[in-house]
N, C-alpha and C positions, 0 to 999 in steps of 0.2 A: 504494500500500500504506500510507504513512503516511496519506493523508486517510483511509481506512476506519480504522485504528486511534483518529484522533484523532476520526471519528464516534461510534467508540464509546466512547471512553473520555467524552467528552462526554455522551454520552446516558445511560451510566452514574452519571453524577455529576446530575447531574436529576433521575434516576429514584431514587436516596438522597436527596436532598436534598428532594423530593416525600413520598416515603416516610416518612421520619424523623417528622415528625409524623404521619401517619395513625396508625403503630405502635405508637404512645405510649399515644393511648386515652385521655391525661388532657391535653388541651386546652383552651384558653379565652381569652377575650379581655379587655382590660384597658386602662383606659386611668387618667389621673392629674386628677384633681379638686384642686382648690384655693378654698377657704371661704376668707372673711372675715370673722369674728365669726358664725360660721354661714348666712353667704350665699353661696352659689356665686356663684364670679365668672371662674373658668376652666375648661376642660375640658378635655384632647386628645383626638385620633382613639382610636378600638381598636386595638387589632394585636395578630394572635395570636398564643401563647407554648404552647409544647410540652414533655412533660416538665419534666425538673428547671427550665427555666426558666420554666416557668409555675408549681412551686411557688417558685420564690424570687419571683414578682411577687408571688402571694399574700400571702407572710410580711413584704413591706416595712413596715416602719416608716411612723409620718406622719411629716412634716418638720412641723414650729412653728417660725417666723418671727414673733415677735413675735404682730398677732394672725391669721394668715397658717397655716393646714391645708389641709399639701397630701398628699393619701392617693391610694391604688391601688384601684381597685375591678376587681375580678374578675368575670365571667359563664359 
C-alpha cells in the first residue's frame, strides 16, 4: 500500500512539474553572451525558462566589467 501511494505521489509530482511550463504559454530560451569591446568571446548553453522566470531572464540587466558585456539574450 505504501509503494502504490508513493507511485503516485511520484508521478504526480512529474506530471506538475512537466506541466508547469506547458501552462504558462510564455516560454523561451536564453542563454548569456559576453563581448569584449564588441566581440563575442563567450556564450552559454540555452535553457528554458517559464513564466515569471522567463520574464525576469528577459529584464536582466548587462553586467560591464571594465571592457567586458555580459547580456541575456532571449528566443
Amino acid at each position: 500500500m505504501k509503494k502504490k501511494i508513493l507511485f503516485f505521489a511520484t508521478l504526480a509530482l512529474i506530471v506538475w512539474t512537466v506541466a508547469s511550463c506547458m501552462d504558462d504559454g510564455d516560454c523561451g530560451f536564453c542563454k548569456n553572451v559576453t563581448y569584449d569591446n564588441g566581440v563575442k568571446i563567450n556564450e552559454t548553453g540555452e535553457t528554458e525558462y517559464c513564466g515569471e522566470n522567463y520574464a525576469a531572464q528577459k529584464s536582466k540587466q548587462d553586467v560591464v566589467i571594465g571592457s567586458l558585456v555580459t547580456t541575456t539574450v532571449c528566443r
